[in-house]
RODO-2510 file (C-alpha; in nm, 4 decimals, decimal comma):
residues 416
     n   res          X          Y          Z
     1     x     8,6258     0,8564     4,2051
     2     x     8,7401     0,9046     3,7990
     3     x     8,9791     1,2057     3,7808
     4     x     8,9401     1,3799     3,4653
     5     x     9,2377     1,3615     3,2201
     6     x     9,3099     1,7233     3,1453
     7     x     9,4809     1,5921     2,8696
     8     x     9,2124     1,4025     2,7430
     9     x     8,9535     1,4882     2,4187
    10     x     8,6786     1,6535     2,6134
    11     x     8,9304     1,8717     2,8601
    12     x     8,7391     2,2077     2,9420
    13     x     8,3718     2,0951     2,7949
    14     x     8,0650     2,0604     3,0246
    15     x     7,8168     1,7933     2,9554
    16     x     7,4595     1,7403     3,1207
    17     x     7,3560     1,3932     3,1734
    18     x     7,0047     1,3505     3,2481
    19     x     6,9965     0,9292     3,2466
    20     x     6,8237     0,7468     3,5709
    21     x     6,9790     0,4176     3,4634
    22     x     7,3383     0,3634     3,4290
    23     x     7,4243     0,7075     3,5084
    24     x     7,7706     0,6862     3,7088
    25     x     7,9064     0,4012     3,4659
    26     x     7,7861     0,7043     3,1700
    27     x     7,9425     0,9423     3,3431
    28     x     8,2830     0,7715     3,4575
    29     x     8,3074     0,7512     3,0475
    30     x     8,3146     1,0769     2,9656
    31     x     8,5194     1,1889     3,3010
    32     x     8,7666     0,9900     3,1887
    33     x     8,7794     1,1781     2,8635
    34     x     8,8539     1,5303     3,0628
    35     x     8,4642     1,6286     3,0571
    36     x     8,2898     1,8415     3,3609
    37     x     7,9684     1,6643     3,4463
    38     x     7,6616     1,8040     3,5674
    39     x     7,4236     1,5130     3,6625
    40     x     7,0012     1,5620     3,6766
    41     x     6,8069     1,2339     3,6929
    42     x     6,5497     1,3464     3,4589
    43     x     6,2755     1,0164     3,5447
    44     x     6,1891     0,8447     3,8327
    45     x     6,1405     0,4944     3,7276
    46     x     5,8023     0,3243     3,9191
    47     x     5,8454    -0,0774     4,0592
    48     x     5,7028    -0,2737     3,8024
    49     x     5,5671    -0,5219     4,0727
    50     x     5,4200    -0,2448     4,1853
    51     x     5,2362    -0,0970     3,8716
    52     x     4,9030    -0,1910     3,9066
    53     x     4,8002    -0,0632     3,5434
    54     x     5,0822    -0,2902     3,3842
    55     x     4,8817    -0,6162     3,5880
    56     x     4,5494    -0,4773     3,4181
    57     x     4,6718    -0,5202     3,0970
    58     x     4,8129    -0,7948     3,1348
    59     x     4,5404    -1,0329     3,2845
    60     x     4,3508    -0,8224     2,9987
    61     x     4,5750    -0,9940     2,7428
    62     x     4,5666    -1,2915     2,8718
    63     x     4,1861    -1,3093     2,8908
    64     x     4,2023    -1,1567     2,5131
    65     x     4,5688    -1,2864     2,3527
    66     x     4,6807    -1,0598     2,1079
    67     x     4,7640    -1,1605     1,6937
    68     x     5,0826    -0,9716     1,8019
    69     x     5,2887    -0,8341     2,0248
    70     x     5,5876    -0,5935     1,9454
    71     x     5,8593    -0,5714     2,2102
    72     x     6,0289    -0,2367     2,1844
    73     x     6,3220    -0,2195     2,4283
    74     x     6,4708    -0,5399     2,6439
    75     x     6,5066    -0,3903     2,9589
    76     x     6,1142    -0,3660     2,9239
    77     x     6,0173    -0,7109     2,7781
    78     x     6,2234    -0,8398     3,0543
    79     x     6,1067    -0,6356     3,3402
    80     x     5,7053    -0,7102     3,2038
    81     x     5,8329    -1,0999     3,2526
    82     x     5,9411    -1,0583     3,6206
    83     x     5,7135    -0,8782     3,6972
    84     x     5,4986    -1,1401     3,5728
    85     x     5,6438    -1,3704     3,8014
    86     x     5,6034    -1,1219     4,0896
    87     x     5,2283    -1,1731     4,0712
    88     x     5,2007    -1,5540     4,0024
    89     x     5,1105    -1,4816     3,6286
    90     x     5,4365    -1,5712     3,4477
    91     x     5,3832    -1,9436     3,3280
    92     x     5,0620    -1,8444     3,2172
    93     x     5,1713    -1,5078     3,0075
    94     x     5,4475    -1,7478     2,8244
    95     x     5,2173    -1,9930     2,7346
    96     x     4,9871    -1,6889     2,5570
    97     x     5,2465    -1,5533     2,3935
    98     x     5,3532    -1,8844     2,2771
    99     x     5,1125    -1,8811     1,9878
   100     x     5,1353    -1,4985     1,9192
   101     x     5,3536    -1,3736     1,6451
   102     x     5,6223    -1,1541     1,8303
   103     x     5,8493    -0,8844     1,6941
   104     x     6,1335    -0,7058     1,8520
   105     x     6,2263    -0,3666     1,7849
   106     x     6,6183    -0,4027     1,8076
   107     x     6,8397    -0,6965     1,9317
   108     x     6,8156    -0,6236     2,3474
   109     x     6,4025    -0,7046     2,2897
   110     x     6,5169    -1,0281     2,0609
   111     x     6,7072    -1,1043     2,3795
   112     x     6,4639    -1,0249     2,6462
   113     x     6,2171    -1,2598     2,4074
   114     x     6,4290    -1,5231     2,3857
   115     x     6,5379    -1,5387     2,7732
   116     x     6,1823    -1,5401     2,8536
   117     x     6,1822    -1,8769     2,6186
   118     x     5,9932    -1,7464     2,3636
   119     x     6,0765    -1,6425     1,9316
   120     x     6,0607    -1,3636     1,7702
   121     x     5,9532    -1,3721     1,4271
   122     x     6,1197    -1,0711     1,3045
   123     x     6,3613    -0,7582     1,3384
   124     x     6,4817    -0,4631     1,1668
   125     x     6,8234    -0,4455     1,1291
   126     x     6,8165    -0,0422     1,1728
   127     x     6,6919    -0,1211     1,5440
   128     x     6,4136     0,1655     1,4268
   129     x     6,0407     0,1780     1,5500
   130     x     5,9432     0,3475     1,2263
   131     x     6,1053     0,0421     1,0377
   132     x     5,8843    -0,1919     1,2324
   133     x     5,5806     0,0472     1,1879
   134     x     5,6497    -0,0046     0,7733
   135     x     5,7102    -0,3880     0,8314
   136     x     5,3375    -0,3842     0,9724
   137     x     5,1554    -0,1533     0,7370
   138     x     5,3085    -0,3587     0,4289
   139     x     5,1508    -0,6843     0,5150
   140     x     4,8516    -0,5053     0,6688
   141     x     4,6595    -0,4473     1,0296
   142     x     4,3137    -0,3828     0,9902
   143     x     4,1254    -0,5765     1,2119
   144     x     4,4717    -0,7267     1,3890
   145     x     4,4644    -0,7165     1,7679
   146     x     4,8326    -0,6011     1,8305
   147     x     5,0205    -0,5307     2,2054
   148     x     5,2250    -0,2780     2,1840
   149     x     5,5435    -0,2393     2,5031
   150     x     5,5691     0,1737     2,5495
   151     x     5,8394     0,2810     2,7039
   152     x     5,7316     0,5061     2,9081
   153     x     5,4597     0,7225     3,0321
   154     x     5,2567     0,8777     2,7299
   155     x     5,3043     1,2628     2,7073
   156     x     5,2789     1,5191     2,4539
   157     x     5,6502     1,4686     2,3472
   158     x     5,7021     1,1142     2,3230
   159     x     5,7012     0,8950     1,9922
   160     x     5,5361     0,5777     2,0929
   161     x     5,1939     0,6630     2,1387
   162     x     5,2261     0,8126     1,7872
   163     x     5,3461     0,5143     1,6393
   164     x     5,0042     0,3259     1,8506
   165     x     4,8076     0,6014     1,6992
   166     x     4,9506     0,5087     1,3415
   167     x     4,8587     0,1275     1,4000
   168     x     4,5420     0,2367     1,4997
   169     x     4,4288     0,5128     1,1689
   170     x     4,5187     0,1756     1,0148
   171     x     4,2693    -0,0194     1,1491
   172     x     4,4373    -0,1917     1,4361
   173     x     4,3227    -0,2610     1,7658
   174     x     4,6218    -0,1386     1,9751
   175     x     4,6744    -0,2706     2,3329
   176     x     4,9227    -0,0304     2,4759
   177     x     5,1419    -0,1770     2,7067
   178     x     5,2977     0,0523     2,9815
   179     x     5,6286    -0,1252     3,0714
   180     x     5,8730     0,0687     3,3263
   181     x     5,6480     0,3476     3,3886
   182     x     5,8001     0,6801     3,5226
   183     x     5,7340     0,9797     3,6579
   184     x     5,9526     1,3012     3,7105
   185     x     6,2376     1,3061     4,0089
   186     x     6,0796     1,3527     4,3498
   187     x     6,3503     1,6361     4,3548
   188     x     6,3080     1,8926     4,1044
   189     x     6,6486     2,0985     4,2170
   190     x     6,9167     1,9118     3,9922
   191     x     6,6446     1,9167     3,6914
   192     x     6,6290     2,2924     3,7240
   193     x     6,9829     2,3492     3,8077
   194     x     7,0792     2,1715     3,4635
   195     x     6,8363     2,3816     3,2535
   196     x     6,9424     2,6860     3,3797
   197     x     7,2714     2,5781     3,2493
   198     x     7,1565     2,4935     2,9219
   199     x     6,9352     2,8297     2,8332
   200     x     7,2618     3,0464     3,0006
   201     x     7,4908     2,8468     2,7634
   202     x     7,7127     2,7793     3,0753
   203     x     7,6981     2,3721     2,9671
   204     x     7,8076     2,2900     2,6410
   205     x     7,5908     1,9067     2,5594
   206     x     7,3229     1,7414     2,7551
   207     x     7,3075     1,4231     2,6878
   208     x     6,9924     1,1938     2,6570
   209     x     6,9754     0,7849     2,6653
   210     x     6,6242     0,7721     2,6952
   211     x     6,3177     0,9485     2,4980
   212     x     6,0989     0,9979     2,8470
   213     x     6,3999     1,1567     2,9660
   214     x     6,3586     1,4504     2,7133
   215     x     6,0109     1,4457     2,7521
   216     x     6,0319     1,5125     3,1244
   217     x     6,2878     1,7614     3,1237
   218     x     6,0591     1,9649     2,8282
   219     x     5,7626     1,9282     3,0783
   220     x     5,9672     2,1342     3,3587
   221     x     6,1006     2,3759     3,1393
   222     x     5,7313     2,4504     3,0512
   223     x     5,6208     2,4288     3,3829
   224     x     5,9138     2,7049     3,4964
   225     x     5,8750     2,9184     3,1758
   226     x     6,1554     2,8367     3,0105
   227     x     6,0839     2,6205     2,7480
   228     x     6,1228     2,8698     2,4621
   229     x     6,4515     2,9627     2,6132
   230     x     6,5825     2,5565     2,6339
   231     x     6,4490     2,5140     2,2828
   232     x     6,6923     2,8388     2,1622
   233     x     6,9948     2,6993     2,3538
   234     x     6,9437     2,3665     2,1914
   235     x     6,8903     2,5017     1,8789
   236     x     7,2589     2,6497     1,9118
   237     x     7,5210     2,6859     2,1129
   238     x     7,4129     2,3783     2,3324
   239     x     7,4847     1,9948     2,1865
   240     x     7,1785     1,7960     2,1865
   241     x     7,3247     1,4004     2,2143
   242     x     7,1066     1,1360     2,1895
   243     x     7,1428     0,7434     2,1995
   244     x     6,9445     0,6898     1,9163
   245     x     6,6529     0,8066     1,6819
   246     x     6,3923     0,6886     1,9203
   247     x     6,5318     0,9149     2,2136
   248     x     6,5832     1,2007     1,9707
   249     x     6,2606     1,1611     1,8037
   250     x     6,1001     1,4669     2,0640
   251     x     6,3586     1,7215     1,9764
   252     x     6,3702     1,6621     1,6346
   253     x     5,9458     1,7102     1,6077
   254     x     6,0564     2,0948     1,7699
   255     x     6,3150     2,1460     1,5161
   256     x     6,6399     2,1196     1,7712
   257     x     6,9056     1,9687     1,5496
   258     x     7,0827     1,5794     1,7422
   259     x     7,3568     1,4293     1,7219
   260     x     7,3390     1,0045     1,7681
   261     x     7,6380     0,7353     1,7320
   262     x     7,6123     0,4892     1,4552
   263     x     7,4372     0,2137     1,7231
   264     x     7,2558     0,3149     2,0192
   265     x     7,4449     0,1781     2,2949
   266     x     7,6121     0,3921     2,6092
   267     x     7,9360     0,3552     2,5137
   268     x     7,9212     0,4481     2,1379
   269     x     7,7471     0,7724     2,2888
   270     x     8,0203     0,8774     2,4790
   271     x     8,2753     0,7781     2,2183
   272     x     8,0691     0,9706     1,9562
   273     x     8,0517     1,3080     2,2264
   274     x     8,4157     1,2901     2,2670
   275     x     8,4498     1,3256     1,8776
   276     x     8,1467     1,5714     1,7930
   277     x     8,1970     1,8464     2,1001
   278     x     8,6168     1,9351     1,9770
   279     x     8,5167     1,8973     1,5920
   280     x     8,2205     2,1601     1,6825
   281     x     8,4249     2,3951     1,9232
   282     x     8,4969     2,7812     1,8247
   283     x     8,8665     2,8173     1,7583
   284     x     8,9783     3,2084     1,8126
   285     x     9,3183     3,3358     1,6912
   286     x     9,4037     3,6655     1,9360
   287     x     9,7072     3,8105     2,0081
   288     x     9,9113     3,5205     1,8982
   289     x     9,6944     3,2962     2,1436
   290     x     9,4805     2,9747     2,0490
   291     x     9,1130     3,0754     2,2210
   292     x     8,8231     2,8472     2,2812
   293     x     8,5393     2,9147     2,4377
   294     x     8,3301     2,6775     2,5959
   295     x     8,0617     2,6747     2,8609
   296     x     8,2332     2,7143     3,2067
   297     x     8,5770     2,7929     3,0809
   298     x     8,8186     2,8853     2,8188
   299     x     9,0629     2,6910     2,6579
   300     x     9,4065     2,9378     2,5611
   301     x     9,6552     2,7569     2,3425
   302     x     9,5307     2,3935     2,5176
   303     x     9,5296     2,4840     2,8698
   304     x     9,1955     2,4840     3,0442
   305     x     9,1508     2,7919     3,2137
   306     x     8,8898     2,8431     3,5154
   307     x     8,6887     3,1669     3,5618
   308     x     8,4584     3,3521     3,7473
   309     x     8,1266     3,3512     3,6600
   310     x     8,1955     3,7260     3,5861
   311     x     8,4700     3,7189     3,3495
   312     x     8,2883     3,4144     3,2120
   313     x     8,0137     3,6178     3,1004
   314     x     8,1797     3,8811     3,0095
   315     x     8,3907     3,6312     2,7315
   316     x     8,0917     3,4855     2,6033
   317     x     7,9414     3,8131     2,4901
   318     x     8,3191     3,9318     2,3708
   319     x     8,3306     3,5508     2,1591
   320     x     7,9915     3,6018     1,9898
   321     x     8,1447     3,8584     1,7598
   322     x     8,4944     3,8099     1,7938
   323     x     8,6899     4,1275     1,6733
   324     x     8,3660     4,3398     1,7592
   325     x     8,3529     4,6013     2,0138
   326     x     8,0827     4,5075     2,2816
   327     x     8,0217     4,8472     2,4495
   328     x     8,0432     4,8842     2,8374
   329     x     7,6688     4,9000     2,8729
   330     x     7,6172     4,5472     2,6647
   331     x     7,8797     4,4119     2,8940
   332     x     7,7240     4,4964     3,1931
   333     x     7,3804     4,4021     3,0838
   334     x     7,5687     4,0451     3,0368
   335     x     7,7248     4,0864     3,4110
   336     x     7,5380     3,8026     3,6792
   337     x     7,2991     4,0330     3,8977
   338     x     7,3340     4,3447     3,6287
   339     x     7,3815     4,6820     3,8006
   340     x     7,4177     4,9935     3,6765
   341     x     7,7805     5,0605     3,7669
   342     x     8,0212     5,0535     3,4833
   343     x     8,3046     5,0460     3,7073
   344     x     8,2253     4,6680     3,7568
   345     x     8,2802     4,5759     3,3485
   346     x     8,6112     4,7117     3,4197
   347     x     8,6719     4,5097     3,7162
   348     x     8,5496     4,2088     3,5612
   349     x     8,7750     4,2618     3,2573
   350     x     9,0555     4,2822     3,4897
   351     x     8,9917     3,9365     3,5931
   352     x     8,9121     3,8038     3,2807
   353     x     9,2481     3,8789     3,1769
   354     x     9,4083     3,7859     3,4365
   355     x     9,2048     3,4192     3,4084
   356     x     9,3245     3,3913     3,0821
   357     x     9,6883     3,4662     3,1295
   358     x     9,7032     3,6876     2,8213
   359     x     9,6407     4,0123     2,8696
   360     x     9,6706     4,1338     2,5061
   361     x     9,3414     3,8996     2,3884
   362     x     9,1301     4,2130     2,5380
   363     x     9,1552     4,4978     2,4048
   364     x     8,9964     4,8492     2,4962
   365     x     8,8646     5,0427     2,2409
   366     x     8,8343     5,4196     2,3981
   367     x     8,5153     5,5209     2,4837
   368     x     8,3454     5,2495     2,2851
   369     x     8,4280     4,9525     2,5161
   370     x     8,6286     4,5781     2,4578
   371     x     8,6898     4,3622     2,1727
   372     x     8,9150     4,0558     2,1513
   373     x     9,2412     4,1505     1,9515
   374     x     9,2057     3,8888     1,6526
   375     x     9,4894     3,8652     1,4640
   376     x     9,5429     3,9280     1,1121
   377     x     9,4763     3,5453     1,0173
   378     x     9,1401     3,5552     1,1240
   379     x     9,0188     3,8559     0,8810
   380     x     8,9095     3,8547     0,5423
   381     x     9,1358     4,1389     0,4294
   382     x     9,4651     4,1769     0,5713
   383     x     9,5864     4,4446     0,2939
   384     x     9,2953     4,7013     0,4357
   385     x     9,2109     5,0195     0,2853
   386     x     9,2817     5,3414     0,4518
   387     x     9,0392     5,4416     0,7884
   388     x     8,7715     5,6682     0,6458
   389     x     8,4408     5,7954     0,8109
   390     x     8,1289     5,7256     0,6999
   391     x     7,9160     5,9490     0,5884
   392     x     7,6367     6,1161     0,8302
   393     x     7,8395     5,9180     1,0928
   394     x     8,0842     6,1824     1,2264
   395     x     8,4257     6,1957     1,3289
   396     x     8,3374     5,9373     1,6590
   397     x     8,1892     5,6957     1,4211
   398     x     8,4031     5,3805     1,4598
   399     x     8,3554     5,0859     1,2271
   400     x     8,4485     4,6991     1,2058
   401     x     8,7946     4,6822     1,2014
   402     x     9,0691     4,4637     1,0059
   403     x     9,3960     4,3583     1,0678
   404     x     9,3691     4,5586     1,4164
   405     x     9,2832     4,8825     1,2398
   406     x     8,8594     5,0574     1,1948
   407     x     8,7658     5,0060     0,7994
   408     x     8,4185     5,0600     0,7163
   409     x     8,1981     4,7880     0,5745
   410     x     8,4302     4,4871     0,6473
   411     x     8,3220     4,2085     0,8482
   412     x     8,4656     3,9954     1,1436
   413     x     8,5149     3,6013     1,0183
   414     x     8,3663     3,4923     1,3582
   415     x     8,4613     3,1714     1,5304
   416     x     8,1621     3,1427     1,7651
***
């Protein structure tokens, strides 16, 4: 087993991996770089010996050859090829595809074409589907009978079958190809588990190598009700990582912002986490104390520190406006299992300080509730005018405060 490095760049971060493929050797990457893992197999990936619909279409081709055929991903190409040889048909697909112009999306499906003996007659540099989809519309498709490898099952989220659908407006005739089919996990628990984590902000990037894999995990949230509440999450606190455009393509059509390497490969993901997760983290100055925040633990002055789920919650709310006062009642509200007892904010706070080994960070405001104690660095004015009370607010009325004292109309420089 990889012991995390607690030293390492992704010490005290929390990162969901939802790959079926490759998983541990993904994960062993970024435990080495200090990460937390929570692991949900978002696909279940069918046989393809045993895909009856992938034989169909291909004794259809056969019977019919295609003008063209564009290989999208080599792990597919190649798996269509055995699996080919599984039923008998190999020597007989190679010899149609033989004298059928062939291009491949990126350089694995130039491999996988050229393993299986055969030449492709181009490929985009970028490694991009939309590239290839230009490349085709230039020269023209109307009337061209073109075989198309998905890679995947074809849902409501997932960019292939638009890019089939583009061919087609164009006056293809598009043989879709269903290579590596999937389906989701047998067991939904881990699936669930990991978007809980991501709509309660307790994880702080899922990861994604695959563009079915998003489209799966979007089909449970919707299933559970939770898909606006995933989408919100994504759209903030919570890292979306992706391998490349084509796995992104999903979250980008519902407006949650990615973040891909330079090339789409496993290990430039995990390098490219390890860099985008501490450039992105809040940074909180309070009581003389480097804070951090991140989604099952804080960070104080570069040790990772462990808490409760309690105290947990209770920081998150207190980080979201740092230097704000976050009232008993909000703070209980934000308590696991809620309540109505205020005596348990106070109990929680008690641990929370105690967790983070620096009691001062908290402070209670009287009546009003907690804050964290910023220090004067982190406020816009550190020469503040004199306390005064607003008007129609009464003597109770207590304001933003800078520089550790209440002046009206001044705003906290927040690090969340």
């Amino acid at each position: 087993m990889t012991t995390p490095d607690p030293s390492a760049a992704l010490a005290g971060f929390t990162i969901g991996i939802t790959a079926a493929r490759r998983a541990e050797e993904f994960a062993t990457l970024l435990v080495r770089r200090g990460a937390g893992i929570v692991s949900a197999p978002a696909i279940r990936i069918i046989p393809l010996a045993d895909d009856t619909e992938l034989e169909r279409v291909t004794r259809q081709l056969m019977a019919e050859p295609p003008q063209l055929v564009v290989a999208t991903t080599g792990i597919g190409f190649r798996g269509w090829m055995e699996a080919a040889e599984g039923w008998g048909l190999a020597e007989e697909l190679r010899a149609t595809f033989s004298g059928v112009r062939m291009l491949a999306r990126g350089p694995k499906a130039k491999g996988a074409i050229r393993a299986a003996e055969l030449r492709e007659e181009w490929s985009p540099a970028s490694e991009s589907s939309a590239e290839v989809l230009d490349h085709l519309l230039a020269e023209g498709v109307e009337g061209v009978r073109i075989a198309v490898q998905l890679h995947g099952a074809t849902t409501e989220w997932e960019p292939v079958p638009d890019f089939c659908e583009v061919l087609r407006c164009a006056g293809a005739d598009v043989v879709p190809v269903p290579v590596y089919r999937w389906v989701p996990p047998d067991d939904h628990g881990p699936m669930d588990t990991l978007i809980e984590s991501i709509v309660t902000g307790s994880i702080d990037c899922v990861t994604f190598t695959s563009a079915p894999a998003v489209a799966s995990m979007l089909m449970r949230a919707k299933e559970s009700g939770l898909l606006d509440g995933l989408l919100y999450a994504l759209r903030g606190r919570v890292l979306a990582a992706c391998v490349g455009p084509i796995t992104a393509a999903p979250l980008e059509e519902l407006g949650v912002p990615t973040t891909q390497p330079a090339r789409a490969r496993l290990g430039a993901l995990a390098r490219h986490v390890a860099e985008e997760l501490p450039r992105r983290a809040n940074r909180i100055h309070a009581a003389g104390h480097h804070i951090s925040v991140r989604g099952a633990c804080v960070v104080v002055d570069g040790e990772v520190r462990q808490l409760a789920p309690a105290p947990m919650a209770l920081m998150r709310s207190l980080a979201r406006q740092p230097g704000r006062v976050v009232s008993r009642e909000d703070l209980l509200a934000a308590l696991p299992g809620g309540g109505d007892d205020t005596h348990a904010v106070e109990t929680a706070i008690a641990r929370l300080r105690a967790g983070l080994g620096t009691p001062k960070a908290i402070q209670t405001v009287v009546k009003r509730g907690y804050r964290l104690a910023l220090d004067a660095a982190e406020c816009i004015d550190n020469n503040p005018p004199p306390p005064v009370v607003t008007p129609g607010g009464g003597a109770g009325t207590v304001q933003p405060f800078r520089g550790g004292r209440q002046v009206p109309g001044r705003r906290v420089v927040g690090a969340w």
